[in-house]
Backbone and ligand atoms as CSV (ligand in chain L), in Angstrom:
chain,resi,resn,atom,element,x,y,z
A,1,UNK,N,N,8.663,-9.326,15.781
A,1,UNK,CA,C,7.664,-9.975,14.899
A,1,UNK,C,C,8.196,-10.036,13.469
A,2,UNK,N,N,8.168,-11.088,12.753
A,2,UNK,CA,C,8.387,-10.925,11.287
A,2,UNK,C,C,7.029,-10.042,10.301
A,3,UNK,N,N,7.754,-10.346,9.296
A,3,UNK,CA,C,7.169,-9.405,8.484
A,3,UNK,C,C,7.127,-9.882,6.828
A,4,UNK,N,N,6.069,-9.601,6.567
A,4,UNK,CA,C,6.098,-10.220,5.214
A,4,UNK,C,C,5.776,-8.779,4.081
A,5,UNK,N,N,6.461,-8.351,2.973
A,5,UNK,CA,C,6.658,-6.632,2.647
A,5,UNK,C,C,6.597,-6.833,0.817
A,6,UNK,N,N,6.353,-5.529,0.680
A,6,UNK,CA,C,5.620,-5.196,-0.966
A,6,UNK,C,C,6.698,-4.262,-0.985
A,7,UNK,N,N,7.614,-3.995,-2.106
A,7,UNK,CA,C,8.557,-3.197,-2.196
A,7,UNK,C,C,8.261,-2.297,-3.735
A,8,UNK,N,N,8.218,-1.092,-3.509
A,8,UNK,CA,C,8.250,-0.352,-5.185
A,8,UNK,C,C,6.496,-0.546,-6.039
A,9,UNK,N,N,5.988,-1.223,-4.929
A,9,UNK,CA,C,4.696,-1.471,-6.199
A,9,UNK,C,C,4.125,-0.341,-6.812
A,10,UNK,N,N,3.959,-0.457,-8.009
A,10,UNK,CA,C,3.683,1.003,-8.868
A,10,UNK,C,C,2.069,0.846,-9.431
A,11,UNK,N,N,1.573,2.122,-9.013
A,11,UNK,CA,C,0.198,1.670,-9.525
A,11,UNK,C,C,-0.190,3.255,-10.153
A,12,UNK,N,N,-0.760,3.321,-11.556
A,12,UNK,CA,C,-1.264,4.907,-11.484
A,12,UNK,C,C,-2.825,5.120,-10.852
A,13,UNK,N,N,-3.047,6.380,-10.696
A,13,UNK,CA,C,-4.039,6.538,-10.061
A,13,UNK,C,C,-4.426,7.882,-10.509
A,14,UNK,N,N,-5.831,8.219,-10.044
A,14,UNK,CA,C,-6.361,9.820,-10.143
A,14,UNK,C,C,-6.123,10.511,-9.149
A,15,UNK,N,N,-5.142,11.482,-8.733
A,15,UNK,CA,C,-5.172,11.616,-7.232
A,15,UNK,C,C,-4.327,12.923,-7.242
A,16,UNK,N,N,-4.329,14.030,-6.373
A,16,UNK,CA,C,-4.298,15.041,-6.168
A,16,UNK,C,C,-5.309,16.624,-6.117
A,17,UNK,N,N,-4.593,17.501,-5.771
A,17,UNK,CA,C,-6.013,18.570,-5.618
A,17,UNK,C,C,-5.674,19.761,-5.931
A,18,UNK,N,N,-4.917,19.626,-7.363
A,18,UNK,CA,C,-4.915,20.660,-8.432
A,18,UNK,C,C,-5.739,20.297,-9.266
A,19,UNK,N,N,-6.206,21.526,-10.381
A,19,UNK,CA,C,-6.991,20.750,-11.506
A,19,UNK,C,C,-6.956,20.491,-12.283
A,20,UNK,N,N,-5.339,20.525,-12.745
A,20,UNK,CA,C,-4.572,19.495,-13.692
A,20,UNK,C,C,-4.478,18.485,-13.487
A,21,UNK,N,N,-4.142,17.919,-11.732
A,21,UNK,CA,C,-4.338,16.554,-11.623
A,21,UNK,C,C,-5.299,15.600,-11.581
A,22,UNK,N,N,-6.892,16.382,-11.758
A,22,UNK,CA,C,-8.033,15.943,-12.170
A,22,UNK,C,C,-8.080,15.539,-13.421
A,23,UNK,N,N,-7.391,15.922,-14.247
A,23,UNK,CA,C,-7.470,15.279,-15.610
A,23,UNK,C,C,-6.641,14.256,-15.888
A,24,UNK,N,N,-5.299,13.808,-15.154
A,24,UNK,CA,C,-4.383,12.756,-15.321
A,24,UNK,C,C,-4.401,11.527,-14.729
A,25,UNK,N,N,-3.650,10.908,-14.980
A,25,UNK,CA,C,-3.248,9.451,-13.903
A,25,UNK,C,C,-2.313,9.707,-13.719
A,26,UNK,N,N,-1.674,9.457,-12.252
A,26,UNK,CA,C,-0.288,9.596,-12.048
A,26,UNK,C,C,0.251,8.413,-11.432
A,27,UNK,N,N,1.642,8.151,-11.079
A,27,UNK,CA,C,2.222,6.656,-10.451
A,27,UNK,C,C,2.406,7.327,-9.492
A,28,UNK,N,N,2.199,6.138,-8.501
A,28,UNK,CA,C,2.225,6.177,-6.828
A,28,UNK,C,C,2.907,5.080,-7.124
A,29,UNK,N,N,3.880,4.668,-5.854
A,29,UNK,CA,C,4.761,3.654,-5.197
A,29,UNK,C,C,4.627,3.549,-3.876
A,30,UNK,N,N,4.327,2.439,-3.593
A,30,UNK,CA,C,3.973,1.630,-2.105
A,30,UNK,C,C,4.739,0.951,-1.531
A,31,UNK,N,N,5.140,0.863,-0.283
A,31,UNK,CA,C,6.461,-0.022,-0.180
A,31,UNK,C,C,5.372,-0.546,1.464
A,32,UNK,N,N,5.196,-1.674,1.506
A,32,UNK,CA,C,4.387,-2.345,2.973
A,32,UNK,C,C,4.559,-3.201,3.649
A,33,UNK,N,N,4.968,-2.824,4.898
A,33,UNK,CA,C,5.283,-4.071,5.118
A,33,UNK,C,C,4.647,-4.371,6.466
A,34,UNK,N,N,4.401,-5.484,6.640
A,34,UNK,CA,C,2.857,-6.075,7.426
A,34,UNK,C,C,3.323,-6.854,8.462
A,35,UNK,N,N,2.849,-7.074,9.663
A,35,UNK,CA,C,3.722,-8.021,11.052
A,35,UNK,C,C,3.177,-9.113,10.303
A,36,UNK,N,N,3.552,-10.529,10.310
A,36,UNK,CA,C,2.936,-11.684,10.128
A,36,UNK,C,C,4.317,-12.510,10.799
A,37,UNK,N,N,3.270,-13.793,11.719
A,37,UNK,CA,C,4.066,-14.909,12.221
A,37,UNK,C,C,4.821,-16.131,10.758
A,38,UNK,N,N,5.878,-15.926,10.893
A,38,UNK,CA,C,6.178,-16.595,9.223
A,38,UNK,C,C,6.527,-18.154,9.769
A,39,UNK,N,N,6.648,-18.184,10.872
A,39,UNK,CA,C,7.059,-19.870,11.381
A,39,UNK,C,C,6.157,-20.686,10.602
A,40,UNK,N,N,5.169,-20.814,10.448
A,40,UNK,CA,C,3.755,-21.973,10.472
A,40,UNK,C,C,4.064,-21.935,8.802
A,41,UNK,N,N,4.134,-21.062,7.480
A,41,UNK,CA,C,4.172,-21.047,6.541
A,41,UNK,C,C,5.802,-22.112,6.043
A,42,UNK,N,N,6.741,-21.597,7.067
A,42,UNK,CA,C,7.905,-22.090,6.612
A,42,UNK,C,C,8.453,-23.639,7.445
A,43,UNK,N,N,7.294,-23.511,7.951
A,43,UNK,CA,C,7.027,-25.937,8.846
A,43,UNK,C,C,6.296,-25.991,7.552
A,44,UNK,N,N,5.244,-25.508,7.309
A,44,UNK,CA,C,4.640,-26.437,6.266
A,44,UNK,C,C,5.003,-26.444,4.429
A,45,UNK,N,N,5.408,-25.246,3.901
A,45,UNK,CA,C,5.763,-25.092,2.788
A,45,UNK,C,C,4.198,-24.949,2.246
A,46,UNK,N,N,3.571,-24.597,2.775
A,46,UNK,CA,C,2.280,-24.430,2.144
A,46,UNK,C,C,1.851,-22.839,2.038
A,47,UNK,N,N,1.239,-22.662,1.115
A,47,UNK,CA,C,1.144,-21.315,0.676
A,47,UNK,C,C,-0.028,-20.622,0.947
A,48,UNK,N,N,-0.626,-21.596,1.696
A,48,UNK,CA,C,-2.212,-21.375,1.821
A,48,UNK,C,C,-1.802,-20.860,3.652
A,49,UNK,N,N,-1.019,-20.970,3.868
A,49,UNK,CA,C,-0.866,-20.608,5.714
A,49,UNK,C,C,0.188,-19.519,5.618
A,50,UNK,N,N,0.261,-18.701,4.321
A,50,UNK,CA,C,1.217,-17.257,4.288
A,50,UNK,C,C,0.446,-16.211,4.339
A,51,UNK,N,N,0.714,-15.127,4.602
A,51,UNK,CA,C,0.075,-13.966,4.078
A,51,UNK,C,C,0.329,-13.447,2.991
A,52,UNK,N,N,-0.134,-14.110,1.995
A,52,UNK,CA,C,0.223,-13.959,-0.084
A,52,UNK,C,C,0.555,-12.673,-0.151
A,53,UNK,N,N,1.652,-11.799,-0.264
A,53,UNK,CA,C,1.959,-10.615,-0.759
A,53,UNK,C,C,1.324,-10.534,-2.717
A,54,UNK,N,N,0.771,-11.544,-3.054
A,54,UNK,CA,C,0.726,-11.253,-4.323
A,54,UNK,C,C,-0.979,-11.282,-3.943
A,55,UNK,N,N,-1.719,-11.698,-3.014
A,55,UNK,CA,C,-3.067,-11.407,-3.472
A,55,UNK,C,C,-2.926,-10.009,-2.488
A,56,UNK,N,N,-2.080,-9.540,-1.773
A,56,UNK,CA,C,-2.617,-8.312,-0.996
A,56,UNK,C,C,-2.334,-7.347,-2.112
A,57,UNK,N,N,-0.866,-7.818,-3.336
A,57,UNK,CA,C,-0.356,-6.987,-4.139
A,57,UNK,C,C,-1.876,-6.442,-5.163
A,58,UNK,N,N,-2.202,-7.674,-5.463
A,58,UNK,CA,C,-3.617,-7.600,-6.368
A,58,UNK,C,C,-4.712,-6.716,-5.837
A,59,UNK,N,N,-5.273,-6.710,-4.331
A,59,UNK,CA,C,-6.281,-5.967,-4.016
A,59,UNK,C,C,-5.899,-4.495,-3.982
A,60,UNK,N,N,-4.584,-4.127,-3.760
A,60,UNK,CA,C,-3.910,-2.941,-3.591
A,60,UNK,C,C,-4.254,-2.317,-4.811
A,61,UNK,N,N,-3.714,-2.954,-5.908
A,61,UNK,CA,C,-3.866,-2.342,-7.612
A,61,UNK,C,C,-5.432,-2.220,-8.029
A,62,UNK,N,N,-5.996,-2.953,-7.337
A,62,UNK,CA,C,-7.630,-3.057,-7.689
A,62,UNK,C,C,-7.820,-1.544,-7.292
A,63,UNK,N,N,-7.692,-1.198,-5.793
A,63,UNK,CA,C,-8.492,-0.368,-5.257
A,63,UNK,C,C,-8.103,0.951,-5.472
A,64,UNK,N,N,-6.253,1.090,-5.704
A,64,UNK,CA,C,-5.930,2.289,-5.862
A,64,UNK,C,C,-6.158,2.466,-7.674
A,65,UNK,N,N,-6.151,1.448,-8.188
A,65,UNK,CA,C,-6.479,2.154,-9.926
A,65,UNK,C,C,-7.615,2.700,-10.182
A,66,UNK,N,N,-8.851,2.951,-9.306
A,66,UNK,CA,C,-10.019,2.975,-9.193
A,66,UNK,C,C,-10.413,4.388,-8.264
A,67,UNK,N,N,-9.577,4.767,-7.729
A,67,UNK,CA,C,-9.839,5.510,-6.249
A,67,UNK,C,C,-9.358,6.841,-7.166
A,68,UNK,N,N,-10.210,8.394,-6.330
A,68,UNK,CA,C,-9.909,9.419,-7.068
A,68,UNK,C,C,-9.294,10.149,-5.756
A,69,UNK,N,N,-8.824,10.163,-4.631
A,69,UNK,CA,C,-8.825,11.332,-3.311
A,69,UNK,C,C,-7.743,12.234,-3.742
A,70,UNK,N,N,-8.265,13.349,-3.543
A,70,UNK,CA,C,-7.022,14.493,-3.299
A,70,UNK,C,C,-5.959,14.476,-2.366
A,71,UNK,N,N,-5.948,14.196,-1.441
A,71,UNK,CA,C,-4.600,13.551,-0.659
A,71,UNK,C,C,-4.225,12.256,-0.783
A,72,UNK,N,N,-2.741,11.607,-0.503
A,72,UNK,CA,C,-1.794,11.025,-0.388
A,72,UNK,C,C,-2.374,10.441,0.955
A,73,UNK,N,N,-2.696,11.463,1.897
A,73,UNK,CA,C,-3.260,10.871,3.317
A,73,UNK,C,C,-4.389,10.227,3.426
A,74,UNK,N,N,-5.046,10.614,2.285
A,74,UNK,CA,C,-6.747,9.432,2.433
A,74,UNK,C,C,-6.578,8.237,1.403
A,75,UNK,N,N,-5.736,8.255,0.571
A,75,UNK,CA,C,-5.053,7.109,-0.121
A,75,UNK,C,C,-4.824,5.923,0.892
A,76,UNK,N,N,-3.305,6.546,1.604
A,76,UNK,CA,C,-2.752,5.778,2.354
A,76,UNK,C,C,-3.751,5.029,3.266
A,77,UNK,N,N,-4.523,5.837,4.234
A,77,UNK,CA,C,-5.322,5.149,5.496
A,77,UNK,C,C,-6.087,4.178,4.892
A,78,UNK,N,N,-6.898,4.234,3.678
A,78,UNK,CA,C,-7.741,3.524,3.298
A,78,UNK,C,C,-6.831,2.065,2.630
A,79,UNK,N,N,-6.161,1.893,2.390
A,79,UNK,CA,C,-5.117,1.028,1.838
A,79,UNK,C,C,-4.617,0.081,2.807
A,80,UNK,N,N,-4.338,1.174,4.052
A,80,UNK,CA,C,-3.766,0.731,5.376
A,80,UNK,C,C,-4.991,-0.404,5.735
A,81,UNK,N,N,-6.486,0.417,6.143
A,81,UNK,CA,C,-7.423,-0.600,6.032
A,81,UNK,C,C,-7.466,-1.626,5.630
A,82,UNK,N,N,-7.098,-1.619,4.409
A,82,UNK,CA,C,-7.947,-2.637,3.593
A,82,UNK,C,C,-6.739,-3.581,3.890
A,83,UNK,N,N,-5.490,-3.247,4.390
A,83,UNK,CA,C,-4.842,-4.607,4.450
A,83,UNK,C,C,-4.656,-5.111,6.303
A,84,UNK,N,N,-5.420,-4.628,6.949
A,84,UNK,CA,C,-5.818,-4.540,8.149
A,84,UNK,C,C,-7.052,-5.623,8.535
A,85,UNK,N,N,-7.772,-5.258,7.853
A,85,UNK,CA,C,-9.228,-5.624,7.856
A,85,UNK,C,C,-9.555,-7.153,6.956
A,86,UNK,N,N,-9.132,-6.790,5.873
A,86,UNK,CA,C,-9.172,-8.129,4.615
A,86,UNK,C,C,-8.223,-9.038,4.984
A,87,UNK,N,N,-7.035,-8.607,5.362
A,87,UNK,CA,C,-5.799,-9.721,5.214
A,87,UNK,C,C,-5.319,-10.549,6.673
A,88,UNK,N,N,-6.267,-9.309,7.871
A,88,UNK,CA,C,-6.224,-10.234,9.199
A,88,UNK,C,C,-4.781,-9.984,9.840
A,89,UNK,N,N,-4.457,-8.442,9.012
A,89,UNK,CA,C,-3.197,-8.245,9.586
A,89,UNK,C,C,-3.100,-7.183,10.777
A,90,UNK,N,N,-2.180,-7.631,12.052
A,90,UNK,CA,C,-2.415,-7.137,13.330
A,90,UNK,C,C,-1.528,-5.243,12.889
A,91,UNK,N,N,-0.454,-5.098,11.922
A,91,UNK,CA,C,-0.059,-4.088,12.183
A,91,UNK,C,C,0.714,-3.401,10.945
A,92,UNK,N,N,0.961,-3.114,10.045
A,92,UNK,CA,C,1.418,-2.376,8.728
A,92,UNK,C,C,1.583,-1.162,8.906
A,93,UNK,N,N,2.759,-1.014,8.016
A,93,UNK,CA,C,3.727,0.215,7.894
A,93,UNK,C,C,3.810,0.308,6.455
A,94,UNK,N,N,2.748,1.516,5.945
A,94,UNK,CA,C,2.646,1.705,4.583
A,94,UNK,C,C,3.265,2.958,4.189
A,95,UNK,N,N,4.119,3.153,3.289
A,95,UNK,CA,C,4.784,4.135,2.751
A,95,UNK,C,C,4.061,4.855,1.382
A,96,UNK,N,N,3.780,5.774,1.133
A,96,UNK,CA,C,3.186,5.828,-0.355
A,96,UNK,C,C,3.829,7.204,-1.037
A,97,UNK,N,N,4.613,6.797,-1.650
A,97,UNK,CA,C,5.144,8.062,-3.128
A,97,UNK,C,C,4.478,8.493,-3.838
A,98,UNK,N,N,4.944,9.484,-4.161
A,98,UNK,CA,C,4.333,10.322,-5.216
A,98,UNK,C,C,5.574,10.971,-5.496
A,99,UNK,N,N,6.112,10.100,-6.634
A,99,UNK,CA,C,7.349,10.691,-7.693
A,99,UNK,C,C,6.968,11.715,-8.974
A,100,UNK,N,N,8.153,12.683,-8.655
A,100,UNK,CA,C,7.988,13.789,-9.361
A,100,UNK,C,C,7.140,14.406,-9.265
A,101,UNK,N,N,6.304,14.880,-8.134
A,101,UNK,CA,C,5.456,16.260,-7.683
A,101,UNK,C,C,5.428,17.192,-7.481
A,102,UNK,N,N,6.784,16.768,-6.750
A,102,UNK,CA,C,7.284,18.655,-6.498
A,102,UNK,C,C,8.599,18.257,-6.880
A,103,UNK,N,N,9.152,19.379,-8.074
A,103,UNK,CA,C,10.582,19.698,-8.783
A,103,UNK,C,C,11.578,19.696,-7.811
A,104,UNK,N,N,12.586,19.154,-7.873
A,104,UNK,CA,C,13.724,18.727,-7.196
A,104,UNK,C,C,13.907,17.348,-6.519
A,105,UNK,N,N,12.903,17.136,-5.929
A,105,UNK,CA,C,12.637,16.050,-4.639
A,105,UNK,C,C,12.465,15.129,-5.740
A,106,UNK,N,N,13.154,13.700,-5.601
A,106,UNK,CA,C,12.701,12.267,-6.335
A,106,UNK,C,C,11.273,11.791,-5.975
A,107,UNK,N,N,10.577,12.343,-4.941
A,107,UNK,CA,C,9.066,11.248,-4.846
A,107,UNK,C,C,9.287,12.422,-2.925
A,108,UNK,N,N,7.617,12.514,-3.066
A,108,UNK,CA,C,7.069,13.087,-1.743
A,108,UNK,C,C,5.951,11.813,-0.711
A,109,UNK,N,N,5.382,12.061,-0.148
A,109,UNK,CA,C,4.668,11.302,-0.088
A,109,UNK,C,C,4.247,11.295,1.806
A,110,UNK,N,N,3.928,10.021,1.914
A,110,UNK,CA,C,3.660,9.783,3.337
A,110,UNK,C,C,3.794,8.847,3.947
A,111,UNK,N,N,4.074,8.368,5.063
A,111,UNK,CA,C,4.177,6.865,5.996
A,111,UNK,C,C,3.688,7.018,6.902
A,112,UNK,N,N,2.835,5.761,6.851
A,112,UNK,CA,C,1.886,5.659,8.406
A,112,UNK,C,C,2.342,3.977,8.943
A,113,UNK,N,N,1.565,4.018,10.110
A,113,UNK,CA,C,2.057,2.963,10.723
A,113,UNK,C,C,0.797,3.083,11.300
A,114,UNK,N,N,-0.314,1.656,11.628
A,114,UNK,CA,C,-1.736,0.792,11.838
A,114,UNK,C,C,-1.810,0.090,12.791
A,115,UNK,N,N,-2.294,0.058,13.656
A,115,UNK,CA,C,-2.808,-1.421,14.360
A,115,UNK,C,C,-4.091,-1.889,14.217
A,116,UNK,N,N,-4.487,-3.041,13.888
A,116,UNK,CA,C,-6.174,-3.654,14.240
A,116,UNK,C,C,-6.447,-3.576,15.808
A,117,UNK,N,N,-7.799,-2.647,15.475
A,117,UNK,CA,C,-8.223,-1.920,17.183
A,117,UNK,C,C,-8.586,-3.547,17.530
L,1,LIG,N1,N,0.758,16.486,2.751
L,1,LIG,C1,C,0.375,16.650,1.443
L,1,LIG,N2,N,0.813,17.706,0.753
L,1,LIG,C2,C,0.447,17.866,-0.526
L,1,LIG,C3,C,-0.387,16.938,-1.164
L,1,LIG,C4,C,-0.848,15.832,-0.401
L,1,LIG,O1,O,-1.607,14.956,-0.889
L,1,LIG,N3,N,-0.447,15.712,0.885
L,1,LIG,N4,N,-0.717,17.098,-2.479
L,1,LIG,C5,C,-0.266,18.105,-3.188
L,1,LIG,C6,C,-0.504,18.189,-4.628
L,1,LIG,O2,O,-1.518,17.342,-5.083
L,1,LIG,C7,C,0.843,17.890,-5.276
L,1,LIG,O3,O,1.156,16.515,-5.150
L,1,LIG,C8,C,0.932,18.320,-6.694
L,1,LIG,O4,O,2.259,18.595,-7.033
L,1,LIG,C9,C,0.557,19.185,-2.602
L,1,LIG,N5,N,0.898,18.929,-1.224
């Protein structure tokens, strides 16, 4: 299946479950990438028969600049959702960072992988 993918998107957010990280915003990085049939977009050159990585990019930044969860894991699923559910996508593989959390490591984080039941 092809795939149409969000690479590096950086968004800060309120998120963790220390209570220093209750007082900050921190950057998360998303990297997603979504099954989509790309044939029909690339016969027609029309943009209206793609799966817009820039409006899924947009709802992504909406929801995570807004969202407070203490895990990385209720981040992710709900994200996973929303591009499941809204975008009509059959299957996504969402990655989500969290750079510089824990000293040494470049970015921690989590990857899941979705299907629409
Ligand atoms: N599996 C997880 N482990 C940890 C998380 C998390 O969300 N998922 N969060 C933290 C802290 O918030 C950490 O990021 C602060 O440095 C620790 N472990």
């Amino acid at each position: 299946m092809d795939k149409v993918f969000i690479e590096g998107l950086e968004i800060e957010a309120l998120i963790g479950i220390y209570d220093w990280e209750r007082r900050i915003r921190q950057p998360l990085l998303f990297d997603v990438e979504m099954a989509f049939d790309n044939r029909r977009p690339a016969a027609s050159d029309d943009i209206a028969d793609t799966l817009n990585y820039k409006a899924v990019s947009k709802r992504l930044i909406e929801y995570v600049s807004q969202s407070d969860f203490g895990l990385v894991e209720t981040l992710a699923e709900r994200c996973a959702e929303i591009v499941l559910r809204e975008f009509g996508v059959a299957h996504v593989r969402l990655k989500l960072s969290k750079p510089g959390a824990v000293r040494g490591a470049r970015a921690v984080g989590v990857i899941i992988e979705r299907s629409r039941e």
